[in-house]
C-alpha positions in Angstrom: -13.9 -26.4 -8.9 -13.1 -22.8 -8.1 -15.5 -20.2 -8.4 -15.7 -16.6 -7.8 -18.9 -15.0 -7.2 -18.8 -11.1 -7.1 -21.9 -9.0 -5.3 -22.7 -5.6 -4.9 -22.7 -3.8 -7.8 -25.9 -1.4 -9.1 -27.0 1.7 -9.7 -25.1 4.8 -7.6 -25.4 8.4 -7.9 -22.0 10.2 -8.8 -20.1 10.9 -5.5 -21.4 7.8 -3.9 -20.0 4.8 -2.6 -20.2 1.6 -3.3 -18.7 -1.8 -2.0 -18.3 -5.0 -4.3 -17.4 -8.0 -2.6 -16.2 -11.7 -4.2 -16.8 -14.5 -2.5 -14.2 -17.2 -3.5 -15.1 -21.2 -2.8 -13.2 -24.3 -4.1 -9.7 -22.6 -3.6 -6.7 -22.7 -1.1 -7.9 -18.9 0.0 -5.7 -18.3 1.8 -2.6 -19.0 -0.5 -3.9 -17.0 -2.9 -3.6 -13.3 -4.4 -6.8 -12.0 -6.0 -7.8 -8.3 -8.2 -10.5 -6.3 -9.5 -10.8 -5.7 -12.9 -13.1 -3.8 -14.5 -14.6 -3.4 -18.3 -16.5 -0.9 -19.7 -18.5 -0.6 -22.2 -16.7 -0.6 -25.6 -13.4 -0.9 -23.6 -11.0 -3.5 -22.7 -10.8 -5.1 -19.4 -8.3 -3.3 -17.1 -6.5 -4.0 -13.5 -8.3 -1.7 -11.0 -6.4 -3.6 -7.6 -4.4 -6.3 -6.3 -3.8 -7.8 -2.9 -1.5 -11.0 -2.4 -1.4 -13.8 0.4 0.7 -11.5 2.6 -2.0 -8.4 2.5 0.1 -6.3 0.2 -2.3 -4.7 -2.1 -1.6 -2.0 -5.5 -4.5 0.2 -7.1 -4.7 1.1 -10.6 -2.5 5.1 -10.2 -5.8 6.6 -11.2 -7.7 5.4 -8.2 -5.5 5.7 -6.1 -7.1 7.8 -2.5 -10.9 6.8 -4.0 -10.7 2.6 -3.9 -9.3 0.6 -1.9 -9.1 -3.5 -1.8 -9.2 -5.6 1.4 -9.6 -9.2 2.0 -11.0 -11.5 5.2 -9.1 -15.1 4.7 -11.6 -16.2 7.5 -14.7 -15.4 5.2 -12.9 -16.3 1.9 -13.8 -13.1 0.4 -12.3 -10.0 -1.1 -13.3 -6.5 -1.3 -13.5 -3.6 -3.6 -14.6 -0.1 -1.5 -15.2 2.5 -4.0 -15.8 6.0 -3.0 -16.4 9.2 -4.8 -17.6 7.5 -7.9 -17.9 9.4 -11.5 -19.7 8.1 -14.4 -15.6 7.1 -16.0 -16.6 4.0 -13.1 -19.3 2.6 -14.7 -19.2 -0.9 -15.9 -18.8 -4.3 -15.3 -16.4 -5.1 -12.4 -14.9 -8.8 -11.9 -12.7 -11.0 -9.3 -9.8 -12.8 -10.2 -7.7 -15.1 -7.9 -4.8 -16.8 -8.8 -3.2 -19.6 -7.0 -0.1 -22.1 -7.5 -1.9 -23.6 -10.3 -3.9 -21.5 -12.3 -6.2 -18.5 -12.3 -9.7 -17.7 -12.0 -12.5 -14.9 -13.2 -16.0 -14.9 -11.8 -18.6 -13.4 -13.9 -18.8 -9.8 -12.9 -21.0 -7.5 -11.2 -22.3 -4.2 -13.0 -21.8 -1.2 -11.6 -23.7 2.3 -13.1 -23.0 5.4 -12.3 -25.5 7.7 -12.9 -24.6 11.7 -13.1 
């Protein structure tokens, strides 16, 4: 079965950097698009970036120049590089692919920013 297991996440000082990455098994990788979302505490869970099969990728308008979202087909995993984080980044970030047939959340990986 598919399963998306996200790393990286802690504790960070405001103004850090921080790299998640997802590691995707049991999935046609490279036919399929993946995000970030992230949910934090008290809050929905909201889109934070996208990138498709063709390496096209959108971040959320209000992270735009501070994240950015790769992938590497040949590792089967996807990236999330944060920079300049504020405490409004804290919380728990997930994966989510999504092939011909379905899609698929990991569990999440906390992230804290501390001030």
């Amino acid at each position: 079965q598919v399963q998306l297991v996200e790393s990286g996440g802690g504790l960070v000082q405001a103004g850090g950097s921080l790299r998640l990455a997802c590691t995707a098994s049991g999935i046609e990788f490279s036919r399929s698009s993946f995000a970030w979302y992230r949910q934090a505490p008290g809050s929905q869970r909201t889109f934070v970036a996208g990138i498709n099969v063709g390496g096209y990728n959108s971040i959320d308008d209000s992270l735009k120049g501070r994240f950015t979202i790769s992938r590497d087909d040949a590792k089967k995993m996807v990236y999330l590089q944060m920079e300049r984080v504020n405490v409004e980044d804290t919380g728990e970030y997930y994966c989510k692919a999504r092939d011909m047939y379905d899609e698929y959340w990991g569990q999440g990986t906390q992230v804290i920013v501390s001030s």
